[in-house]
DRENDRENVEX-78361 format. One line per 8 residues: for each residue x, y, z of C-alpha. Coordinates in Angstrom, 2 decimals, decimal comma. Layout:
! DRENDRENVEX-78361
X:Y:Z ~ ...
! end
This chain:
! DRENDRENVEX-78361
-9,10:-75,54:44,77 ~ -9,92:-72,43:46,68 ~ -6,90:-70,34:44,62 ~ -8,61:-71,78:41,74 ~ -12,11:-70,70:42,44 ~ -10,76:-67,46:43,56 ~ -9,01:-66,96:40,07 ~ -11,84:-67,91:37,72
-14,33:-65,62:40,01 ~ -11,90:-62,58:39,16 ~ -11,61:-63,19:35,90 ~ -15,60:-63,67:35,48 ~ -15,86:-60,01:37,94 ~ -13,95:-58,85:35,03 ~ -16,36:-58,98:32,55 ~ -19,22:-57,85:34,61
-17,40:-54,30:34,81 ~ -17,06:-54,93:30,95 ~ -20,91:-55,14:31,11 ~ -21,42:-51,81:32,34 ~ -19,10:-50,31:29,27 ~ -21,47:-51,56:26,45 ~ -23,80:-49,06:25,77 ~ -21,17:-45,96:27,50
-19,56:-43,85:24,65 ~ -18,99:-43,69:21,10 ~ -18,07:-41,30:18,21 ~ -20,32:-40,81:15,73 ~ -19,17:-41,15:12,23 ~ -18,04:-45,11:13,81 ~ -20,88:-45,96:14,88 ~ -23,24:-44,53:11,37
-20,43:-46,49:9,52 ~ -21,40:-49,87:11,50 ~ -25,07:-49,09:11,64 ~ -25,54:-48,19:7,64 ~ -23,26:-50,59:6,34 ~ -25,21:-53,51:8,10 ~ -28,35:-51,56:6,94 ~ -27,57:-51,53:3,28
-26,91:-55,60:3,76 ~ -30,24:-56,07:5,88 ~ -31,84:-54,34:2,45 ~ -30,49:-56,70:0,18 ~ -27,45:-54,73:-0,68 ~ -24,20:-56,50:-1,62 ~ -20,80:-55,09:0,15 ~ -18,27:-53,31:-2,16
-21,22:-53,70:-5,38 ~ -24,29:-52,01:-3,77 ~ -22,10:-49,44:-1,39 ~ -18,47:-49,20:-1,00 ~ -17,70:-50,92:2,17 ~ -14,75:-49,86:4,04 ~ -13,82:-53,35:5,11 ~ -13,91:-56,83:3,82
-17,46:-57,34:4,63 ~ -17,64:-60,19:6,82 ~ -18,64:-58,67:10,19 ~ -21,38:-56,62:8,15 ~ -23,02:-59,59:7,16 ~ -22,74:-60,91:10,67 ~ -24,23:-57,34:12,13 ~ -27,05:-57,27:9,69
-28,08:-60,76:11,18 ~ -28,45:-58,82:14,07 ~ -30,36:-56,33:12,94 ~ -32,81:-59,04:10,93 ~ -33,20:-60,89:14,51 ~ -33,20:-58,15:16,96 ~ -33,89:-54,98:15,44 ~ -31,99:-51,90:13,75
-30,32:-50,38:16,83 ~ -26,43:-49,98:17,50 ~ -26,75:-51,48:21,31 ~ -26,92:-54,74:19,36 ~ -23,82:-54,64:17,37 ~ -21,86:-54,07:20,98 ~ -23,76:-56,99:22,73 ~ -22,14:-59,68:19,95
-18,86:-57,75:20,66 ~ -19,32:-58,10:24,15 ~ -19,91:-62,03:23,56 ~ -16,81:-62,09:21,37 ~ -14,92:-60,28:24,53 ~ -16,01:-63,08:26,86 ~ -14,01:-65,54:24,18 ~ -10,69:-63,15:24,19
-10,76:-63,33:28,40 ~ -11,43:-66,92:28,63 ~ -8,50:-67,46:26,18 ~ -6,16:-64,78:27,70 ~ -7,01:-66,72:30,94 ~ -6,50:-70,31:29,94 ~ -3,28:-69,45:28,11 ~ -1,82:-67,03:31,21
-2,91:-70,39:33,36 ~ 0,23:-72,01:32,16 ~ 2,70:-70,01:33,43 ~ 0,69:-68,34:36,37 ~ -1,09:-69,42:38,97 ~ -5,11:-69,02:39,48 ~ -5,14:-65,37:40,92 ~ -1,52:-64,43:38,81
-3,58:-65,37:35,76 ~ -6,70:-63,76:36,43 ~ -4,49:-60,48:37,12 ~ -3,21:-60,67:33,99 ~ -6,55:-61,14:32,52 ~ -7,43:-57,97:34,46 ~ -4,33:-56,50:32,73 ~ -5,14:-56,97:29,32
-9,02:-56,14:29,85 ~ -8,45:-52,71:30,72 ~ -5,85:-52,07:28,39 ~ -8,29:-52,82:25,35 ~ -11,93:-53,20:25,12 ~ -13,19:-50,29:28,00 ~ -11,14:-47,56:26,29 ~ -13,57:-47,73:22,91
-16,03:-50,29:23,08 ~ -17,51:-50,14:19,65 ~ -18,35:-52,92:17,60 ~ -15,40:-52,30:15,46 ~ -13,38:-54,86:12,86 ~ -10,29:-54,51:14,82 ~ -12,06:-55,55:18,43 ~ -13,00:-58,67:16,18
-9,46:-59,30:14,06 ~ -7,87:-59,20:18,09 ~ -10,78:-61,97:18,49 ~ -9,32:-64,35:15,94 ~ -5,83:-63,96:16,39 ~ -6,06:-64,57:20,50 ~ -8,22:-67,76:18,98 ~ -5,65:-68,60:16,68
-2,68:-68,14:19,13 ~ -4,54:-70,77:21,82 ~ -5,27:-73,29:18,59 ~ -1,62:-73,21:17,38 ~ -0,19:-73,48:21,42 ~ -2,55:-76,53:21,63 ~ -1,18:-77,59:18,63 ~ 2,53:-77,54:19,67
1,59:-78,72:22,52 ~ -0,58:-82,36:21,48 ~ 0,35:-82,51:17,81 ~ -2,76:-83,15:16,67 ~ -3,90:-81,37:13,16 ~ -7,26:-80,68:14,72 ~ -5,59:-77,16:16,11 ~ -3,45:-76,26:13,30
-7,19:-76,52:11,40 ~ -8,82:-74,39:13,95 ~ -6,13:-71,54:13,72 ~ -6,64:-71,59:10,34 ~ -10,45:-71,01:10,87 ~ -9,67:-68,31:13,25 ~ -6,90:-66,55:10,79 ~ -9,44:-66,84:7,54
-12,28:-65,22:9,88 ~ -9,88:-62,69:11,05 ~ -9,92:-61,80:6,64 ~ -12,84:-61,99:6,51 ~ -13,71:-59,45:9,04 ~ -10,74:-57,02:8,10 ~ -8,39:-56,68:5,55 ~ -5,35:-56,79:8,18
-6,69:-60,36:9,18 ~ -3,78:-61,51:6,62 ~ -1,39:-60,47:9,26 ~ -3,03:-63,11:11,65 ~ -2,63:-65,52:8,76 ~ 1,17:-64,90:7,90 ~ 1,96:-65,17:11,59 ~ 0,80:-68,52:12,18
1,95:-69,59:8,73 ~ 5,15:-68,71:10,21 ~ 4,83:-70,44:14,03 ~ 3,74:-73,28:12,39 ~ 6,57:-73,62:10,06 ~ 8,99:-72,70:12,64 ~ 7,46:-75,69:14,91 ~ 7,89:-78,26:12,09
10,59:-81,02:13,28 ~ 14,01:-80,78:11,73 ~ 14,89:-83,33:9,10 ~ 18,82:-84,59:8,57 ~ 20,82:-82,06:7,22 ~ 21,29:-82,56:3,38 ~ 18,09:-84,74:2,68 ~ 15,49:-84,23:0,57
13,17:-83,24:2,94 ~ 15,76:-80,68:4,95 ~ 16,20:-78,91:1,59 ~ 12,48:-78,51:0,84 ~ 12,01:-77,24:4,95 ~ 14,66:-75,21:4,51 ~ 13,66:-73,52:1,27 ~ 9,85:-73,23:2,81
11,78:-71,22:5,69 ~ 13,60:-68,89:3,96 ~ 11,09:-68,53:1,20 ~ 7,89:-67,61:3,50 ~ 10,83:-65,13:6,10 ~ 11,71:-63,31:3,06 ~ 8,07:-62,97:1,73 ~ 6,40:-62,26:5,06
9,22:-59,23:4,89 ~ 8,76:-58,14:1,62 ~ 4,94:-57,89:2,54 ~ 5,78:-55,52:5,28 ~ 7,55:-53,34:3,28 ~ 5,14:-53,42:1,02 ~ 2,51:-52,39:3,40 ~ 4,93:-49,62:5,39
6,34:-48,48:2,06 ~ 3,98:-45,13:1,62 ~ 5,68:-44,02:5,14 ~ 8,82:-45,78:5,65 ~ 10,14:-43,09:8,17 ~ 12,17:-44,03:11,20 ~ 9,46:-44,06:13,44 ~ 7,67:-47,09:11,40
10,98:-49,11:10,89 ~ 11,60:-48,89:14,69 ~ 7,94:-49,50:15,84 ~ 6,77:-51,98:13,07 ~ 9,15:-52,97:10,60 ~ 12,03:-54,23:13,35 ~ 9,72:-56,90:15,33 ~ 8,73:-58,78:12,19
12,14:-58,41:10,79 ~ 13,29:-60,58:13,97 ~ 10,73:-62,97:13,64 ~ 11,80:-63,10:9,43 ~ 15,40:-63,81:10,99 ~ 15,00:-66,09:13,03 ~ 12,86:-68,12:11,11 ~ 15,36:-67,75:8,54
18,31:-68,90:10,41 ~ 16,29:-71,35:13,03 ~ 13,21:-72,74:11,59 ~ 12,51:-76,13:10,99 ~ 14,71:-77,34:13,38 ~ 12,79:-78,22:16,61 ~ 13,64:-81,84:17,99 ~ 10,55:-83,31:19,09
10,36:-86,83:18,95 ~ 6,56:-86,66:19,61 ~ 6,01:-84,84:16,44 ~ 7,98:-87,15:14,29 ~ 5,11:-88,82:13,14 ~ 3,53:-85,79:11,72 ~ 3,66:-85,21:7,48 ~ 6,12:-83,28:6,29
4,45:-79,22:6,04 ~ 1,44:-81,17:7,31 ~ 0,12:-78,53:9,46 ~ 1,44:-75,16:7,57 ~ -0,68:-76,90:5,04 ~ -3,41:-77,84:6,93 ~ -3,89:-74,14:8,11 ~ -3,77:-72,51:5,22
-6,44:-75,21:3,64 ~ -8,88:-74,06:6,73 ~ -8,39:-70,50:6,74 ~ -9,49:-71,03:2,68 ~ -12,66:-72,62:3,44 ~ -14,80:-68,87:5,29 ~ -12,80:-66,81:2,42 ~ -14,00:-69,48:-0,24
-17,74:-69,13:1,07 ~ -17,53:-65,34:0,84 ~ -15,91:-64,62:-2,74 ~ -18,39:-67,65:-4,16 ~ -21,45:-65,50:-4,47 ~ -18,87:-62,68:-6,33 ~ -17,45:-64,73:-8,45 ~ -20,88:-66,66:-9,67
-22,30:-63,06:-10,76 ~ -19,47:-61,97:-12,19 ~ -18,06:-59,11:-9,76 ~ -14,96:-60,20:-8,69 ~ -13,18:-57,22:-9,98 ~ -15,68:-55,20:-7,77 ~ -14,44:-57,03:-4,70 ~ -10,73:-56,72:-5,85
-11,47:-52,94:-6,04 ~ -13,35:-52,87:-2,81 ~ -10,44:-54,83:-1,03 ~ -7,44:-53,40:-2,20 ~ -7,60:-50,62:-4,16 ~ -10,06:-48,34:-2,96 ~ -8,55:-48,08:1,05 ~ -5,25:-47,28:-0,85
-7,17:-43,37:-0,28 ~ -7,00:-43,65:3,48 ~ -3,30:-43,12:3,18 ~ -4,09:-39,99:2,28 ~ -7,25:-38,69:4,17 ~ -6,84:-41,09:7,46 ~ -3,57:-41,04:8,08 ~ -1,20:-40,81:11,68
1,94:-41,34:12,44 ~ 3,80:-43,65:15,10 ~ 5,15:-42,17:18,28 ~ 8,53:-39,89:18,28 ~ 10,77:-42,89:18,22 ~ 12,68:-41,75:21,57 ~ 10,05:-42,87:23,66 ~ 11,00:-46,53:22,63
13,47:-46,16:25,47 ~ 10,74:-45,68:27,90 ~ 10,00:-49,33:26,92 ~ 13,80:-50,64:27,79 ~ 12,92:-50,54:31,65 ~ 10,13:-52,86:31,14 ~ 12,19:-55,37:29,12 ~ 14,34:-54,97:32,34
11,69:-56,22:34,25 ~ 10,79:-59,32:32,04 ~ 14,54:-61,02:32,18 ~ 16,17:-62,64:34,42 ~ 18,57:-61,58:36,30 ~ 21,21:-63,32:38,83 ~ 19,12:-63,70:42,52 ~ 20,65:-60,97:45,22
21,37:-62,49:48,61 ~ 18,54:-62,26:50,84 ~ 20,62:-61,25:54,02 ~ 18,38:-58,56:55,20 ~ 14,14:-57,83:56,35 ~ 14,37:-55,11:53,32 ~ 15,18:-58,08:50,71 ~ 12,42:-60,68:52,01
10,85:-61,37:49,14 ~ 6,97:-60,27:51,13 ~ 8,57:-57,19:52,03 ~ 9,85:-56,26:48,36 ~ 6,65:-57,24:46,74 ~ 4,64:-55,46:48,69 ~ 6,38:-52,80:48,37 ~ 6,77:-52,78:45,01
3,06:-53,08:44,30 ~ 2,29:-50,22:46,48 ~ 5,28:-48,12:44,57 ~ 3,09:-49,38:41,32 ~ 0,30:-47,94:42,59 ~ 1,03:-44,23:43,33 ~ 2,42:-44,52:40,00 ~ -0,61:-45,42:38,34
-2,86:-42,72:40,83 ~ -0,23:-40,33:39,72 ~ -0,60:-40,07:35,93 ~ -4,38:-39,12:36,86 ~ -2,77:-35,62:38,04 ~ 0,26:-35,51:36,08 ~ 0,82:-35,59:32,73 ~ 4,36:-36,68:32,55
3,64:-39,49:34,53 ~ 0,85:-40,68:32,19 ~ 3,17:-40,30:28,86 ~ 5,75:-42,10:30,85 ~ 3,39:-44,77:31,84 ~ 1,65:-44,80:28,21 ~ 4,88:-44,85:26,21 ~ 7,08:-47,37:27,98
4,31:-50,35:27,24 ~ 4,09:-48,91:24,10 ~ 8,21:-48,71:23,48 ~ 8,01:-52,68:25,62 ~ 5,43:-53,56:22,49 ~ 7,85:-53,03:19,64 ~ 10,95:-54,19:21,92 ~ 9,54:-57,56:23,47
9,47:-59,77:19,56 ~ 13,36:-58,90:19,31 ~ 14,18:-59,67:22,78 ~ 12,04:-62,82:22,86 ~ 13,61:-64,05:19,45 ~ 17,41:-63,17:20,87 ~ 16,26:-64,93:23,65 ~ 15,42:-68,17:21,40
18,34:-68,08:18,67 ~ 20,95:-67,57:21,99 ~ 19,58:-71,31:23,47 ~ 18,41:-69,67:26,27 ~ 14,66:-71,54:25,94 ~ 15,70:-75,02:26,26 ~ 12,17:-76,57:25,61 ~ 11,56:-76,74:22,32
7,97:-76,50:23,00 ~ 8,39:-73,83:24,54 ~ 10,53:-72,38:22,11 ~ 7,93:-72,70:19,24 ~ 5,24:-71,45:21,59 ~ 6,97:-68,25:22,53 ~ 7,69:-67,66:18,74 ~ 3,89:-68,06:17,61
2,90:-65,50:20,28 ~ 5,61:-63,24:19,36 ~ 5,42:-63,58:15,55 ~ 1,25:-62,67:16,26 ~ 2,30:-59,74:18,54 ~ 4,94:-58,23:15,88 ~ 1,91:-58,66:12,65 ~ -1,06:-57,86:15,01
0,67:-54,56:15,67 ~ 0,74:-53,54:11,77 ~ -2,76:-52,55:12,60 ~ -1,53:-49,64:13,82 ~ -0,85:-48,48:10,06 ~ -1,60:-46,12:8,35 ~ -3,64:-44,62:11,69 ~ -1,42:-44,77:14,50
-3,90:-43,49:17,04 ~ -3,31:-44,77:20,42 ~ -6,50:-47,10:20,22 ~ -4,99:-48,37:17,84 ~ -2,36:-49,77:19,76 ~ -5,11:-50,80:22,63 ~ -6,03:-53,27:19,87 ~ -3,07:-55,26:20,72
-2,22:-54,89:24,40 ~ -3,71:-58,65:25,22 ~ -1,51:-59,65:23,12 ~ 1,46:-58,12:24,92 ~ 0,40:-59,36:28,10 ~ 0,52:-63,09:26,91 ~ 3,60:-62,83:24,88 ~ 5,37:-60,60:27,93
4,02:-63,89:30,51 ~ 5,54:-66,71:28,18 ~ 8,48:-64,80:28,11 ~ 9,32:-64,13:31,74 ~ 7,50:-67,49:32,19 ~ 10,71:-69,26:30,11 ~ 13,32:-66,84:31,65 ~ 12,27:-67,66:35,12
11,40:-64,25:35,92 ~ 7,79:-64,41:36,79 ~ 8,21:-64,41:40,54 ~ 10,40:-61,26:40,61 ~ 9,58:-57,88:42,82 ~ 9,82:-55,65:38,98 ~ 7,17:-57,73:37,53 ~ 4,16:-57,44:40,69
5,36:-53,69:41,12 ~ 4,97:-53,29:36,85 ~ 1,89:-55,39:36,92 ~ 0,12:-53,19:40,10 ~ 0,99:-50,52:37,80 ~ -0,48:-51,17:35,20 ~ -3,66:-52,75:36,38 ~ -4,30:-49,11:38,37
-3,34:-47,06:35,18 ~ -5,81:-48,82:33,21 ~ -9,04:-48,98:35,37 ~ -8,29:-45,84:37,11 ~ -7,26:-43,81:34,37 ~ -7,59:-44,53:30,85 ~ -10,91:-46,50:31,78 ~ -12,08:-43,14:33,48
-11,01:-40,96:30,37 ~ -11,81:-41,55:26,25 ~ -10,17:-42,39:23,15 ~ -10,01:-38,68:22,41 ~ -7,29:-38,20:25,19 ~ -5,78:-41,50:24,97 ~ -2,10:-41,63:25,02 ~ -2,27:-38,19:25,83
-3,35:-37,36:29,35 ~ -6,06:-37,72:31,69 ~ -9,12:-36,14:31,03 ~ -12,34:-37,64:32,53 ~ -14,99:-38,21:29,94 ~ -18,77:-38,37:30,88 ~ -20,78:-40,67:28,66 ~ -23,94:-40,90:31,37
-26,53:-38,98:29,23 ~ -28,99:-40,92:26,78 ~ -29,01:-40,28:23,40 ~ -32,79:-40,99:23,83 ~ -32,67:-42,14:20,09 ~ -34,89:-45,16:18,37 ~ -31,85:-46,59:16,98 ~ -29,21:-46,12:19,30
-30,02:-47,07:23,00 ~ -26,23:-45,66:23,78 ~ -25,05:-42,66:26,76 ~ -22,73:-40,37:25,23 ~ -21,64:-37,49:25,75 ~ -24,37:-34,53:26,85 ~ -23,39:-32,07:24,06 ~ -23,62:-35,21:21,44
-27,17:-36,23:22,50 ~ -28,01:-32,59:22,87 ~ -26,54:-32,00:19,47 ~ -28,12:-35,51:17,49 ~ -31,48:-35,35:18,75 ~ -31,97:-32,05:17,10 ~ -30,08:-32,92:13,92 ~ -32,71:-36,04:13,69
-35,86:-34,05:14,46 ~ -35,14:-30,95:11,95 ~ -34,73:-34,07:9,04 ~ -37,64:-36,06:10,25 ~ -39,76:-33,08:10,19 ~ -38,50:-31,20:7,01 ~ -37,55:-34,11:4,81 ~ -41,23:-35,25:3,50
-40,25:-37,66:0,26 ~ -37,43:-36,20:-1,32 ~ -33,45:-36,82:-0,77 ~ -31,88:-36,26:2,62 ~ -28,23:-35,06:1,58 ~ -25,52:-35,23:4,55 ~ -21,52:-34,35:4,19 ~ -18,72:-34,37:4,56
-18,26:-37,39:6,80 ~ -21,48:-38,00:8,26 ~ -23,14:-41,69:8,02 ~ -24,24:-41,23:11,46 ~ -26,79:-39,10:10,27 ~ -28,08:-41,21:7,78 ~ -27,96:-43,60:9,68 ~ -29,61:-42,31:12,74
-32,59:-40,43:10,80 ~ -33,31:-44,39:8,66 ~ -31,40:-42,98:5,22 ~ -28,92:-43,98:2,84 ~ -26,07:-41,95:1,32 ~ -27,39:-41,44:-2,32 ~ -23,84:-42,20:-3,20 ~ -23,10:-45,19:-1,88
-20,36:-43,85:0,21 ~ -19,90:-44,22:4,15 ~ -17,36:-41,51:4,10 ~ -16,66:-39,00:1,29 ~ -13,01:-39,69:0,47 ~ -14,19:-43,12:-0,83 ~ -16,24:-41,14:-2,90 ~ -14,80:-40,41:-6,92
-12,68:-37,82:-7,63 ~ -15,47:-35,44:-9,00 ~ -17,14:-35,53:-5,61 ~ -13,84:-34,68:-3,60 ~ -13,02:-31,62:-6,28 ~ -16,34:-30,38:-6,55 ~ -18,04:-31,32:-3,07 ~ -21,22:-31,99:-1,88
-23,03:-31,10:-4,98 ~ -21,70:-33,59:-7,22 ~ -23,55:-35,97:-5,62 ~ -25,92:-38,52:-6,69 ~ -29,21:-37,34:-5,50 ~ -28,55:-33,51:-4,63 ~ -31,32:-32,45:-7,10 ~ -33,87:-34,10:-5,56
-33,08:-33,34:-1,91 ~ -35,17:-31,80:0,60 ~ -32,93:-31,74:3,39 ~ -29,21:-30,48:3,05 ~ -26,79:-31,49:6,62 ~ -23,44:-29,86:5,83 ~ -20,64:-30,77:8,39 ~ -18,10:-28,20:9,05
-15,71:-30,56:10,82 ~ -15,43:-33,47:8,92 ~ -12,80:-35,63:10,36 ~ -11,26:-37,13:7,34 ~ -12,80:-35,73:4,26 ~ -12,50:-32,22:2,93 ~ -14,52:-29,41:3,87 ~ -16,67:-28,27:1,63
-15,31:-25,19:-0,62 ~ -16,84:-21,93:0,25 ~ -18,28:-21,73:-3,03 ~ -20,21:-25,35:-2,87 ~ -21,39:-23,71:0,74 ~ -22,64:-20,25:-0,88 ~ -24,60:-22,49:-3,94 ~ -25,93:-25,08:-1,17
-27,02:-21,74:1,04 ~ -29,03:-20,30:-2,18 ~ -31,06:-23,35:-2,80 ~ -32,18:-24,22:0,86 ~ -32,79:-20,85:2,56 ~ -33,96:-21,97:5,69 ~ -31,41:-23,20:8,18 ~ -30,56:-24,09:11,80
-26,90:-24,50:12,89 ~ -26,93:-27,30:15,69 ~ -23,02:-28,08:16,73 ~ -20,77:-28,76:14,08 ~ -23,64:-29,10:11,37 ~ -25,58:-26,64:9,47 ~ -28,98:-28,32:8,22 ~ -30,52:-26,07:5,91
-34,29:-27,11:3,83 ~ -35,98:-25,68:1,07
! end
């Protein structure tokens, strides 16, 4: 009871040092996408008809509630997040609680904390698609687990949300499409219904890798087969070869694709509710163009690659430390188990202090859990197809969380950014537990010295650094200064609020009725001085052809303007062409260069 206590009190300390990241940190151009997006929708806009929306729209919607109950400030956007985070630890707790006990499972809680939200914690779509599919992964285990359709509904909920929120949420979907079908019990070879399982099997494996070819195939390189393409292949192969075939009496009674069905159904019904209102006025084909066609450009503007695919072996020691391997005779004080964990905690430790000082040892660090990420789905499916996971429970189980792990890290495409990857890492955690959990490696020395590790990288370094260094090295980042802004109650960065306060007062106090016009790249500013892109656009590569050739002045409202904010470091767009900057300069004479922008007035 008192190991109990102990665990859920860690796990709750856990979020209160979440608390204290909420309003800490942001960049900009983020955080004006959020904020004018859920604007536009708070004014009666539509997403992807009134402005082009970057995203599927759903979390909009949900942030412009916000901003109808609360007020139009970007503190409130983060404190729905941070309710959302409470659901992802309580879930990454409850699940660990299987194979852990009280305090192992609120470690690993710990674990995957400071591996994801601290690092960035903006109210992003990703944060949210991690949401759903750690929702969806719990549904589907308490489906295998009681049989009853109830769960295999509620994953479905959580995977059409996940859509909803983000295109990638389809990558939540397909994964449990495929636990589910790989948990359905085997029929007798050469009936009916083993013919139709079978062809479901194969048919939904050699889909699910078409799609991710389809997805990688603008960048197929050897970094993205090894990284991305590899873990679902394993999970397409071994549903290929071994699905269907899980010998569960207590499941007999279920209907034959019952629950694949029954998902798919559920995760219809928020998707159904969303397209309605499209559909009814006719603008479907906006949506379609909205969804798919018009991120097809941040291929080319917002685009990174995957890392230099020899640090995957940094990931093989890891995988070491996961498996199980024959017990050495205990013969010795040096081998007592006491002696060798504690030892190989503290070992983890000066590890973790020492990436603060040395940059090898953070890429090391950084890079093997990155290289483990990509290795762990075709270890954990060899692991299944070689009968080494007797349960067939746990069997299915381990394949749901590994299937997720393997699609949840497509996110990482086109814009492999190391944040990117920290919108996984819970994920890892779980799926590395239910592994060593079902190889009987759980209590070994490797796995306290790789979990002290890690804990102490993550809270006292990448926690005490930014996204801008992330994966990189150690660089402490100091977000204590107030951006002192009606509509952002954030701390950031001194030279940011320095360098944003002035950018709002020169608009306020220049721009009297006419246009404000801000570019490349700069919603925040918009955003944070209460205007709206004339064009429509959050970010000027969405923006048509004409505007990208031509620049700034070939946009909608540039006659009228009274205030011009040129940015000379867009991050994704553009620059402007020196002879757009020379025409801009002619018409608004006045100017005052504050940081990276130039805001010039008539």
């Amino acid at each position: 009871m008192i190991s109990r206590t102990a665990g859920v009190a860690l796990t709750a300390l856990s979020l209160v040092y979440l608390w204290f990241a909420v309003p800490h940190g942001w960049i900009p151009h983020d955080e004006g996408m959020i904020g004018q997006s859920a604007e536009r929708v708070l004014a009666g806009g539509v997403p992807h008809v009134d402005y082009e929306e970057p995203y599927t729209g759903g979390l909009t919607l949900l942030h412009a509630a916000a901003f109808k109950v609360l007020g139009v400030n970007l503190l409130y956007p983060r404190w729905l997040l941070f309710a959302g985070a409470i659901l992802a630890q309580a879930i990454t707790f409850v699940v660990l609680r299987r194979y852990l006990g009280p305090l192992g499972a609120a470690l690993g809680a710990w674990i995957a904390l400071g591996w994801s939200f601290p690092n960035y914690f903006a109210a992003l779509p990703s944060w949210w698609v991690l949401i759903c599919a750690l929702a969806c992964v719990w549904a589907f285990t308490r489906y295998v687990e009681t049989g009853w359709l109830r769960y295999a509904a509620a994953a479905g909920v959580a995977a059409g949300a996940s859509i909803l929120i983000k295109q990638t949420g389809l990558y939540v979907l397909v994964a449990l499409v495929m636990a589910l079908l790989y948990c359905e019990p085997g029929r007798e070879r050469g009936t009916a219904g083993w013919r139709l399982l079978r062809l479901a099997c194969v048919g939904t494996s050699l889909a699910a890798l078409a799609l991710a070819l389809a997805v990688l195939r603008t960048r197929l390189a050897l970094t993205e087969v090894l990284y991305l393409l590899l873990p679902i292949a394993a999970c397409s192969m071994l549903l290929l070869k071994d699905g269907g075939g899980i010998d569960d009496r207590s499941s007999g009674s279920r209907g034959f694709l019952l629950a694949p069905a029954t998902a798919l159904a559920a995760a219809a019904v928020p998707l159904l509710c969303f397209v309605a209102p499209y559909i009814f006025n006719g603008q479907i084909h906006t949506l379609l163009n909205g969804l798919f066609i018009l991120p097809q450009k941040r291929l080319q503007f917002a685009s990174m690659g995957m890392p230099s695919p020899e640090w995957l072996i940094a990931g093989v020691p890891v995988v070491v430390a996961v498996m199980k391997f024959p017990q050495l005779r205990r013969s010795s004080a040096v081998t007592d188990p006491r002696v060798a964990a504690t030892a190989a905690g503290l070992v983890g430790v000066v590890l973790g202090l020492l990436s603060v000082y040395d940059r090898t040892s953070y890429q090391l660090t950084w890079h093997s859990i990155r290289g483990f990420a990509a290795l762990l789905p075709i270890v954990s499916c060899w692991l299944i197809f070689s009968g080494r996971i007797e349960d067939p429970k746990q069997r299915g189980i381990l394949f749901g969380f590994v299937s997720m792990l393997a699609w949840a890290s497509l996110v990482q495409f086109p814009f492999g950014a190391p944040i990117y990857f920290c919108y996984t890492t819970p994920l890892i955690v779980i799926a590395a537990v239910v592994t060593a959990g079902n190889t009987g490696a759980l209590r070994r020395t490797l796995v306290g010295g790789l979990a002290a590790l890690l804990l102490v990288f993550s809270l006292a370094v990448m926690n005490r650094g930014y996204v801008y260094n992330l994966g990189q090295e150690y660089l402490s980042y100091d977000a204590g200064t107030a951006l002192d802004l009606p509509r952002a109650d954030l701390f950031v960065g001194g030279d940011d609020a320095a360098t944003y306060r002035r950018v709002v007062e020169l608009v306020r106090f220049y721009r009297v009725s006419g246009n404000l016009v801000a570019g490349p790249d700069c919603p925040e500013v918009y955003f944070l001085t209460g205007q709206f892109s004339p064009s429509g656009t959050l970010f000027d590569f969405f923006a048509t052809d004409e505007s990208e050739t031509k620049g700034l002045q070939a946009l909608p409202g540039w006659t009228d303007a009274e205030v011009v904010v040129m940015n000379h470091r867009p991050i994704f767009s553009p620059r402007l062409t020196t002879r757009a900057i020379r025409r801009i300069r002619r018409m608004f004479p006045n100017m005052e260069e504050v940081g990276p922008f130039e805001v010039r007035w008539r």
